[in-house]
C-alpha positions in Angstrom: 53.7 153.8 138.6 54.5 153.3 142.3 54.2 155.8 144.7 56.2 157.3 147.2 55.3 156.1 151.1 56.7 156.8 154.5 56.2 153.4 156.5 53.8 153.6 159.1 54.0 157.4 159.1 50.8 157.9 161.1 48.9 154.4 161.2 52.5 153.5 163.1 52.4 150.0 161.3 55.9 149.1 159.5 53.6 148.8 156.2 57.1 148.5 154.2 57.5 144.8 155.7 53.8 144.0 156.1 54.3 144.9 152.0 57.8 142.5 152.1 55.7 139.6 153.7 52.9 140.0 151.7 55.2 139.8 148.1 56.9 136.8 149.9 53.7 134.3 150.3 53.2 135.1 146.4 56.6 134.5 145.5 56.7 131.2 147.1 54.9 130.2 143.6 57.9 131.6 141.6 60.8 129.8 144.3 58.7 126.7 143.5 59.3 127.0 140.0 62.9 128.2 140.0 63.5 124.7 142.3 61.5 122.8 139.5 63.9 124.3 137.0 66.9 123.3 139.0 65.7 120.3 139.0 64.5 119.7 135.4 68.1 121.5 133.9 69.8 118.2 136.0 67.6 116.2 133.7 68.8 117.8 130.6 72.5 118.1 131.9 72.7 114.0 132.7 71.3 113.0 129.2 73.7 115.0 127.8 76.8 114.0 129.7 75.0 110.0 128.5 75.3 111.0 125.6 78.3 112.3 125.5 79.5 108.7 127.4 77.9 106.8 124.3 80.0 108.7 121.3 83.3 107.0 123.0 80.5 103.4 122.6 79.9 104.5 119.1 83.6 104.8 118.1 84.5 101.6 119.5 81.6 99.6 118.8 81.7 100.9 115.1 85.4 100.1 114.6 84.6 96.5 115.9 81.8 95.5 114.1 83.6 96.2 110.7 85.3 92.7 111.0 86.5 92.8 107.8 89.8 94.9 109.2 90.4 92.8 112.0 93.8 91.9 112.4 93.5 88.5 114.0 96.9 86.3 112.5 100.2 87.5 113.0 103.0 87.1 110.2 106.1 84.5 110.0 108.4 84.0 107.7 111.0 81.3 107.6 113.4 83.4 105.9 115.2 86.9 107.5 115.5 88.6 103.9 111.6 87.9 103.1 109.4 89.8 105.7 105.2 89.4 105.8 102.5 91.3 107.1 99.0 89.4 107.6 95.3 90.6 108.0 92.1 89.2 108.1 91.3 86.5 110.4 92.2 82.8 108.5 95.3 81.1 108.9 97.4 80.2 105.8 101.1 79.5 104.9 103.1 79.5 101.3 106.6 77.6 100.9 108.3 79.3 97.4 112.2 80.1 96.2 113.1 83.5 95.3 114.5 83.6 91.7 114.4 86.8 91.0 113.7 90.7 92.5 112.6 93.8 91.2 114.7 96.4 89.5 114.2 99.7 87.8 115.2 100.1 84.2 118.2 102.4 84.1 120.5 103.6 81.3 123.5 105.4 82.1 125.5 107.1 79.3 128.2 105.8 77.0 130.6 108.4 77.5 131.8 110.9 80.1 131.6 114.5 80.5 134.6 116.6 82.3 132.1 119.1 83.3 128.5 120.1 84.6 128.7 122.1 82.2 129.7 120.1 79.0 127.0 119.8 76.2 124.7 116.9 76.4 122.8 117.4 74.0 122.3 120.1 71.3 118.6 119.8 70.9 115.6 118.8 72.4 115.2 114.5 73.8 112.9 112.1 73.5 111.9 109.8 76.1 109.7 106.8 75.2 107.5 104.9 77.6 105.5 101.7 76.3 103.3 103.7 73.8 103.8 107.3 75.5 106.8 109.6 73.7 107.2 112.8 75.9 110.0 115.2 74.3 112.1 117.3 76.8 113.9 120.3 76.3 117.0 120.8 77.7 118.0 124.2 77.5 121.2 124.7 76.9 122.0 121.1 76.5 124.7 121.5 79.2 125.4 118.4 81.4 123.6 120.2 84.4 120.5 121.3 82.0 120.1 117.5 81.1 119.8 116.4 84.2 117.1 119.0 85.3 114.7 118.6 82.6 114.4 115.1 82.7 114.0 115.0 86.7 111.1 118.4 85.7 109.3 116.9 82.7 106.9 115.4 84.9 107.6 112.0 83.4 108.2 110.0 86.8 112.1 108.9 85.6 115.0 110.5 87.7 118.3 111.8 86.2 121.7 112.2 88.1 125.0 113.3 86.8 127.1 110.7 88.4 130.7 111.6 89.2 132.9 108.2 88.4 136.0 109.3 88.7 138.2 113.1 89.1 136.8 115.1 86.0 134.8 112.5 84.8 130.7 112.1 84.8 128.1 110.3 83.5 124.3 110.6 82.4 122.1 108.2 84.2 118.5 108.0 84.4 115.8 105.7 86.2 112.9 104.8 86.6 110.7 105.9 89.8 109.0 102.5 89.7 110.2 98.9 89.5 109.3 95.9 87.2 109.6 94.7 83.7 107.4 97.7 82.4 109.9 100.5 83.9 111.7 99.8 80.4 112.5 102.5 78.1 114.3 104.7 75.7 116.2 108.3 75.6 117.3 109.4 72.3 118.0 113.0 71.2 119.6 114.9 68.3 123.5 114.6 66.7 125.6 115.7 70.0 123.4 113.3 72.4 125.3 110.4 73.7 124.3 106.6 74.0 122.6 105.5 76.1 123.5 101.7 77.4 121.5 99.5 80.1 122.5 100.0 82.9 120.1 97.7 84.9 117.2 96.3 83.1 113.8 96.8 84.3 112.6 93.3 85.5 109.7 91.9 87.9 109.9 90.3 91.4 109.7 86.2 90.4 109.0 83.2 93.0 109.0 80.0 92.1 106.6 77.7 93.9 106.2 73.8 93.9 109.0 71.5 93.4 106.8 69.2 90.9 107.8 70.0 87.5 104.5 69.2 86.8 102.5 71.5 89.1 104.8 74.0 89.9 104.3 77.5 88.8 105.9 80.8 89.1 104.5 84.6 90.2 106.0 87.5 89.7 105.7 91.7 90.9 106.2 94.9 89.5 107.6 95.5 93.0 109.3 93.0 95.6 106.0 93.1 97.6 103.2 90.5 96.6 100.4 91.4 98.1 98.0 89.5 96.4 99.1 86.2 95.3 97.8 84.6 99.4 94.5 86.0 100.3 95.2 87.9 103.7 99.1 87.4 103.6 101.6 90.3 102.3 105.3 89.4 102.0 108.7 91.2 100.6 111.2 89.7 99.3 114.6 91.5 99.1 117.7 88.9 97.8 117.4 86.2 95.0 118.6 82.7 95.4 116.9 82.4 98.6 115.0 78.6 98.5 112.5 76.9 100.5 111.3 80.4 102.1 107.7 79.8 104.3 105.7 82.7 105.2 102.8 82.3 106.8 100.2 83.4 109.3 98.9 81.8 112.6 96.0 82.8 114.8 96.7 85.5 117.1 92.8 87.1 118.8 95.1 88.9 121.6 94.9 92.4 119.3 91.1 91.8 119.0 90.6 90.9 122.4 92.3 94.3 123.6 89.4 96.1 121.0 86.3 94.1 123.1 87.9 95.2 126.4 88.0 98.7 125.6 84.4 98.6 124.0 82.9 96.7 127.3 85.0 99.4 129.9 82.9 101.9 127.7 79.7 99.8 127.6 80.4 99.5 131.6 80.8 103.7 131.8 77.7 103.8 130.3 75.7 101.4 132.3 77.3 103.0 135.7 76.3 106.1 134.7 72.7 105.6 134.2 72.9 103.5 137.8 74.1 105.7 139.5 71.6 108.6 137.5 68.5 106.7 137.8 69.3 105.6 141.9 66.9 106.8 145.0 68.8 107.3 147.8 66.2 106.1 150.8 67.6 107.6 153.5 68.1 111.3 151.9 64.5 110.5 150.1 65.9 111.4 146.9 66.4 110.4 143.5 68.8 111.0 140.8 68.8 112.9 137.7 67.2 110.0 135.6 65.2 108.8 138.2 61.9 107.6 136.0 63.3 108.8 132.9 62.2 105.9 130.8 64.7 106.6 127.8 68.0 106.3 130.3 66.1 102.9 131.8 65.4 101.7 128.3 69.1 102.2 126.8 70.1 100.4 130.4 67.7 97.0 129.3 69.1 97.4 125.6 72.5 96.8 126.1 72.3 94.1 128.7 69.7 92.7 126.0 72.2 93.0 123.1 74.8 91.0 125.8 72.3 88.4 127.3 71.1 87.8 123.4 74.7 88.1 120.8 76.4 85.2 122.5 79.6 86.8 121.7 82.5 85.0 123.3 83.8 86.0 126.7 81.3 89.0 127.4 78.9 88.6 129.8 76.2 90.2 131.8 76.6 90.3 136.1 74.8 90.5 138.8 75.1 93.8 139.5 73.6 95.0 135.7 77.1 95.5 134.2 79.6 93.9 132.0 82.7 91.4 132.4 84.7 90.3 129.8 87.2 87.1 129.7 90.4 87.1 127.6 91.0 83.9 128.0 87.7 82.6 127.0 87.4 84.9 123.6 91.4 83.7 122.4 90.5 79.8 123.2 86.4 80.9 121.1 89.2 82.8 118.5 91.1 80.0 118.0 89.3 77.5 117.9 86.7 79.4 115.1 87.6 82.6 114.5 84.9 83.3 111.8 82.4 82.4 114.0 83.3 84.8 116.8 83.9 87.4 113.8 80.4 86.9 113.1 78.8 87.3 116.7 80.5 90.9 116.8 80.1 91.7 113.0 77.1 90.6 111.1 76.4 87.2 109.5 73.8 86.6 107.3 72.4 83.1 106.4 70.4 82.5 102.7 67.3 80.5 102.3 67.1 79.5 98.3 64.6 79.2 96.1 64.4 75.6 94.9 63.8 76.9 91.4 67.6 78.6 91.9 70.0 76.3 92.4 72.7 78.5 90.6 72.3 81.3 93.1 73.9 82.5 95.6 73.2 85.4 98.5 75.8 86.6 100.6 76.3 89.6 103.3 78.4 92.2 102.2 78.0 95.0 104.1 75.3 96.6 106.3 75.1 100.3 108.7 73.9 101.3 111.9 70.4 101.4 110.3 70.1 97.8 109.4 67.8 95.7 111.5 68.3 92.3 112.2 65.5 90.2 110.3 64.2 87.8 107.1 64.2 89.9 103.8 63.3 88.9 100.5 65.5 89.0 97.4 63.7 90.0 94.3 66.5 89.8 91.0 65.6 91.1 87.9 69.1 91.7 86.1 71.9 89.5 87.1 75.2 91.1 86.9 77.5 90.6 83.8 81.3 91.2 83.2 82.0 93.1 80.1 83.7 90.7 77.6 85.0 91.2 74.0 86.6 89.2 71.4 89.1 89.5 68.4 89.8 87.2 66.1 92.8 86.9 64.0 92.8 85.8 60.8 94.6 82.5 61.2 96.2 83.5 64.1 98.3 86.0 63.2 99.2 88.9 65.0 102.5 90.3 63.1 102.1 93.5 62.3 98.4 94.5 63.1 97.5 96.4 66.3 95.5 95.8 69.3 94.0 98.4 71.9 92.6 98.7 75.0 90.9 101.2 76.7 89.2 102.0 79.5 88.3 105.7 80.2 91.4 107.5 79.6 93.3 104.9 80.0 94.7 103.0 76.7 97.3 100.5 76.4 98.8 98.6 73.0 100.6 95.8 71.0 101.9 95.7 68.0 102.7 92.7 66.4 106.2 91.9 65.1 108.2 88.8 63.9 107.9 85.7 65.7 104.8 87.1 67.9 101.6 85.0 68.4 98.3 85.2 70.0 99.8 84.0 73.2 102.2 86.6 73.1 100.0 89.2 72.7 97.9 87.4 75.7 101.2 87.9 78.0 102.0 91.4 76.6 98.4 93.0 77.1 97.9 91.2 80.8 101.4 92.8 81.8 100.1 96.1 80.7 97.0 95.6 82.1 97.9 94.7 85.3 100.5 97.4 85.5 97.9 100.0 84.2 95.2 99.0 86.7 92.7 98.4 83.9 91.3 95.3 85.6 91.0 93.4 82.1 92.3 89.7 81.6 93.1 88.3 78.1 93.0 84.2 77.2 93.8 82.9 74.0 91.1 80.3 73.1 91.6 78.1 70.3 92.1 81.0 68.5 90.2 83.3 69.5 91.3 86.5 71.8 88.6 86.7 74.9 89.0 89.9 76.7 87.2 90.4 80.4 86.7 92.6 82.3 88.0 91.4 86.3 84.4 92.8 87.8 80.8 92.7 87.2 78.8 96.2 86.1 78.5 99.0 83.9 81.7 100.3 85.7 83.8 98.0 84.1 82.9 98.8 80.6 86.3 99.0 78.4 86.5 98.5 74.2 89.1 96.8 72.1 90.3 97.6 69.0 91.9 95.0 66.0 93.8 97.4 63.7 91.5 100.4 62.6 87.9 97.6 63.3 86.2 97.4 66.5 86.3 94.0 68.4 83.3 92.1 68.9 81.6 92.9 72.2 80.2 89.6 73.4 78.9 90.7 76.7 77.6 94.1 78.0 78.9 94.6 81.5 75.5 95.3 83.5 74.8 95.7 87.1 72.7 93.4 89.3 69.0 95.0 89.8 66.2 94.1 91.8 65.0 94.4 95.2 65.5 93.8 99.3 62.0 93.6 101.5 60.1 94.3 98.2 61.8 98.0 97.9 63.9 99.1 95.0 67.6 98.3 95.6 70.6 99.9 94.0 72.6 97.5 92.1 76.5 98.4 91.6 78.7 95.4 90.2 77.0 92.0 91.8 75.9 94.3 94.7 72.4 95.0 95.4 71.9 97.7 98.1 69.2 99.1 99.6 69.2 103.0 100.8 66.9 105.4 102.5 65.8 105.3 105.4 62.5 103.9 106.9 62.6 100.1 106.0 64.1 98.1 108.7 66.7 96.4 105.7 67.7 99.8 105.1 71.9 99.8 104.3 71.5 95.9 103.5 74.0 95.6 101.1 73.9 92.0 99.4 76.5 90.2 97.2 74.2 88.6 94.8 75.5 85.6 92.1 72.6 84.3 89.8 71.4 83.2 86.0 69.2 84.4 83.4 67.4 80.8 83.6 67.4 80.8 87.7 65.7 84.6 87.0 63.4 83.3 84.5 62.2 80.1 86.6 61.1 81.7 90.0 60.0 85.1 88.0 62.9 86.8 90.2 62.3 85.9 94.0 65.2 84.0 94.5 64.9 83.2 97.8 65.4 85.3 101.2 68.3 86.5 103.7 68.4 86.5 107.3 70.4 89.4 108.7 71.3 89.0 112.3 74.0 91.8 113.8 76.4 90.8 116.4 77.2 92.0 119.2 79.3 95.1 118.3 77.2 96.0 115.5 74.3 95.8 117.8 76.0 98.2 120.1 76.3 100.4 117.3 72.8 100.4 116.3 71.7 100.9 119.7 73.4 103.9 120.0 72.6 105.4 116.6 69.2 105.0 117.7 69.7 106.8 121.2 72.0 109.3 120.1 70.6 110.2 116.6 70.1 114.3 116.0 66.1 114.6 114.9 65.1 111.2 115.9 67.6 109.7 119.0 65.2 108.5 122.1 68.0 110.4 124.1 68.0 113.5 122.3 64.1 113.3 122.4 64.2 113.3 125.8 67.3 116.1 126.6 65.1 118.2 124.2 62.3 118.0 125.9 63.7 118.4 129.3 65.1 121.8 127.5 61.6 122.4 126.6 60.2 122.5 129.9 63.0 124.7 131.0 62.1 127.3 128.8 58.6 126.9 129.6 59.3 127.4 133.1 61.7 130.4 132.9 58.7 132.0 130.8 56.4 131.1 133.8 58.9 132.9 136.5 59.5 135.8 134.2 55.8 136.4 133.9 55.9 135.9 137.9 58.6 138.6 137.9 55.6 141.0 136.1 52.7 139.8 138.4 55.1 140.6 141.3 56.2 143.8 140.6 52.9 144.7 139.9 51.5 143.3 142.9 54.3 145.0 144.7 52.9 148.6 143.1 49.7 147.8 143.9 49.9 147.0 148.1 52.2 150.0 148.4 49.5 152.2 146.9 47.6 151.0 148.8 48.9 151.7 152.2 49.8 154.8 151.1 46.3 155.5 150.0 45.6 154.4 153.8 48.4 156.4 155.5 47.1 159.7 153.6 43.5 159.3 154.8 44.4 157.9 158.3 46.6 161.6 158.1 43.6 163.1 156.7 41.5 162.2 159.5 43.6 162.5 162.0 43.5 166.4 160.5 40.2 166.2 160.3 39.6 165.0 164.4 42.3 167.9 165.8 40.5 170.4 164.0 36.8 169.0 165.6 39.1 168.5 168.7 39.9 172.7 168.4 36.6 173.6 167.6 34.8 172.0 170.2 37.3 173.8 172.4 36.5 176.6 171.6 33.0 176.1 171.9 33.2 174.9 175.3 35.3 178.0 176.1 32.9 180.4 174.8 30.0 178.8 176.8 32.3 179.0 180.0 32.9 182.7 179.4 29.0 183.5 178.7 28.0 182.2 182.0 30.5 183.8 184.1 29.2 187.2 182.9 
């Protein structure tokens, strides 16, 4: 407890400031660490604002690296009523004539109505879709009702009561979608009207070739075929329209605007931890980052990654930062644009196993985690499309039933006069295709070969011949083995490896092989090479930085925030020792102001006593 004092009360020293001065020499210790502090919370404050600089790096550098999406062609078409779209980065071009576009089924009724309100129908309808019969009730069976629970059943077809003329309407309903398979039927009870075609549902058609021999035709559920030209997707909108060429041309100017945003933030970064890491000589001080070896290290990275990728028009200066040339990535783009896909992306070469001449190793698809490097490629289950079979007894289909399903899905045809095998090929492909099953039927010689469109377990379907099973010829099975000798997930003909910890961690590998090429080198196939690009390497070099538990940035900020705390414990435990010290010098002098009073008592009272003795000696000698 500190005591009460009055500051040089009797000594006549200002003991309150001689206390003040005192306190002062030991708080120096504390103002050191406080400036340390200051100093240290700098630290912590430029990694974080680094980091903050690389997230914009990470987003850019990401999105670039997944060449895959580049749009590098641009779209023409020779024809104002057929528009395109391209993607992808390789160049190609179809001539074809339009014979035909895509329409929606639609029936319309056979007679009018004078009202809204005029019965429709005196029961409930039946609307029939390829194999699917949904009944609707209408309600009242008024005009209006009608038209409601159609457009409400949830069935996808559209209903309108179409005025045609003062007091007169009409019934018609449509499909939602477009193409030979939007076909079908509306029947009801006595009272129900006819139905009639109004527009039948038919499938987009191009013709292409003018060699009766060679030429062939596509068609679309929808005017839009996105499929038929890898990397090209065009519209067509008006038959009769002939010699129509869309294509796509080279164009890397989108691409090139990407890289120039991704180097400006490379260049943010790298000025940054310049300017961070700089010792001014003339004020004898440093930055932030002065000596900080993670800031220095991220610095030599990316100029590395530059120096190293060879990825057209960027380049490392003088000065430690980054330029990058337009002109000099278009003329690189043009000129090879795979290549320079590849020296942002990821490329991946395959060294084979002479004992596996039937297999092939291919990149596709790697993360931030992936180092570059040689791998080996252990199979030991090649991949395997589902297949099945059904055959007809001498080839007929009329009147027996085939299915299809897949998961919930199911699809059918029933045989009926005239049909064949080949007609049943046509009808179940159409269905297929329109039902997204992914399954392709061929007749051969004969025999009905079902298959599934991709390798794996996923694309597992059965077929059915009447009330029998087909015969399953081939069980659809995922690819299996392993990357760098660890176990690798197989999905389809992709073998991945996941986790974390092996440097081929997030390989993902497109793997085509045999039984016999399995069987002859005991799996080990051969090896990959993985080598990122220059984007991708960005990425990586940031995930590493910037990671949450493991990031050398994040390290480092945490341990700057560390020593902070550290040293705020140290000044508040100065804060104690000071106070303390501060009790203890002021009871101190005011232990020695109380005795210096007590002996100054103590002298006037020897001082008044020898007085008095003195004047009693005085007054015996007089007398």
């Amino acid at each position: 407890m500190s005591q009460m004092s009055i500051s040089g009360a009797v000594s006549g020293l200002d003991t309150a400031s001689l206390i003040n001065q005192l306190v002062s020499v030991q708080q120096a210790q504390q103002t050191l660490l406080a400036t340390k502090q200051s100093k240290v919370q700098k630290t912590a404050d430029a990694y974080g604002q680094l980091i903050t600089q690389l997230n914009t790096l990470s987003t850019l550098s990401s999105d670039l690296a997944k060449t895959s999406a580049w749009q590098g062609t641009t779209a023409t078409s020779s024809d104002t009523s057929v528009t395109a779209t391209a993607s992808g980065t390789t160049p190609t071009s179809i001539t074809f004539d339009v014979t035909d576009i895509a329409r929606a089924h639609t029936l319309v009724s056979a007679n009018t109505y004078t009202s809204l309100t005029d019965v429709a129908s005196t029961g409930s309808l039946t609307l029939t879709h390829g194999a699917t019969a949904t009944t609707i009730n209408v309600g009242t069976g008024s005009l209006s009702d009608v038209v409601s629970a159609i457009n409400n059943s949830g069935t996808g077809f559209k209903a309108a009561a179409v005025q045609v003329a003062p007091g007169q309407y009409r019934l018609q309903v449509a499909s939602s979608v477009t193409g030979a398979d939007s076909a079908f039927t509306l029947t009801g009870p006595a009272g129900f009207s006819a139905m009639n075609i109004l527009t039948t549902g038919t499938d987009a058609r191009i013709h292409i070739g003018t060699d009766p021999m060679t030429a062939y035709d596509a068609t679309s559920s929808t005017n839009t075929f996105s499929s038929l030209v890898p990397g090209l997707s065009f519209t067509v909108s008006k038959p009769g329209v002939n010699g129509v060429t869309v294509g796509s041309t080279v164009d890397g100017s989108a691409i090139a605007a990407k890289v120039q945003k991704m180097v400006d933030a490379a260049n943010t970064v790298l000025n940054y931890v310049g300017q961070q890491t700089a010792y001014d000589a003339v004020k004898k001080t440093g930055g932030p980052l002065l000596g900080e070896s993670a800031a220095r290290a991220l610095q030599q990275n990316l100029l590395s990654a530059v120096s190293t990728a060879g990825a057209a028009g960027v380049h490392v200066t003088r000065d430690g930062t980054l330029t990058f040339s337009q002109t000099e990535f278009t003329a690189a783009y043009a000129a090879d644009a795979n290549a320079v896909a590849q020296a942002f992306g990821a490329k991946s070469a395959f060294a084979r196993n002479a004992l596996a001449p039937n297999t092939a190793v291919t990149l596709a698809g790697n993360t931030d985690a992936t180092r570059g490097g040689t791998y080996a490629v252990k199979v030991t289950q090649a991949a395997q499309r589902e297949s099945w079979t059904v055959t007809p007894a001498g080839g007929n289909v009329v009147g027996h039933t085939i299915n299809l399903s897949r998961g919930a899905t199911l699809i059918s045809f029933v045989g009926q006069g005239g049909d064949t095998i080949d007609t049943a090929v046509a009808a179940l492909n159409q269905q297929s295709a329109a039902a997204g099953l992914g399954i392709t039927a061929v007749n051969n010689a004969g025999v009905m070969t079902f298959s599934a469109a991709g390798f794996g377990a996923a694309g597992a379907f059965s077929v059915t011949f009447d009330a029998g099973l087909g015969t399953k010829v081939t069980a659809g099975q995922d690819v299996a083995g392993t990357i760098n000798g660890a176990a690798a997930t197989g999905l389809g003909d992709v073998l991945s490896l996941t986790g974390s910890g092996d440097p081929a961690s997030g390989l993902s590998l497109k793997v085509s092989t045999t039984a016999a090429d399995i069987a002859a080198t005991t799996g080990n196939v051969g090896s990959v090479t993985y080598t990122p690009g220059l984007a991708q390497r960005f990425a990586t070099l940031v995930s590493d930085a910037t990671n949450s538990t493991t990031g050398s940035l994040v390290t480092a900020q945490q341990g700057q925030q560390t020593e902070i705390k550290d040293i705020q414990d140290q000044i508040d435990s100065w804060n104690l020792r000071l106070t303390a010290y501060r009790e203890t010098l002021t009871r101190q002098f005011t232990t020695m102001e109380t005795t210096l009073a007590q002996l100054k008592s103590s002298m006037s009272a020897i001082s008044g006593l020898s007085t008095n003795m003195l004047g009693s000696t005085t007054t015996s000698s007089s007398g």
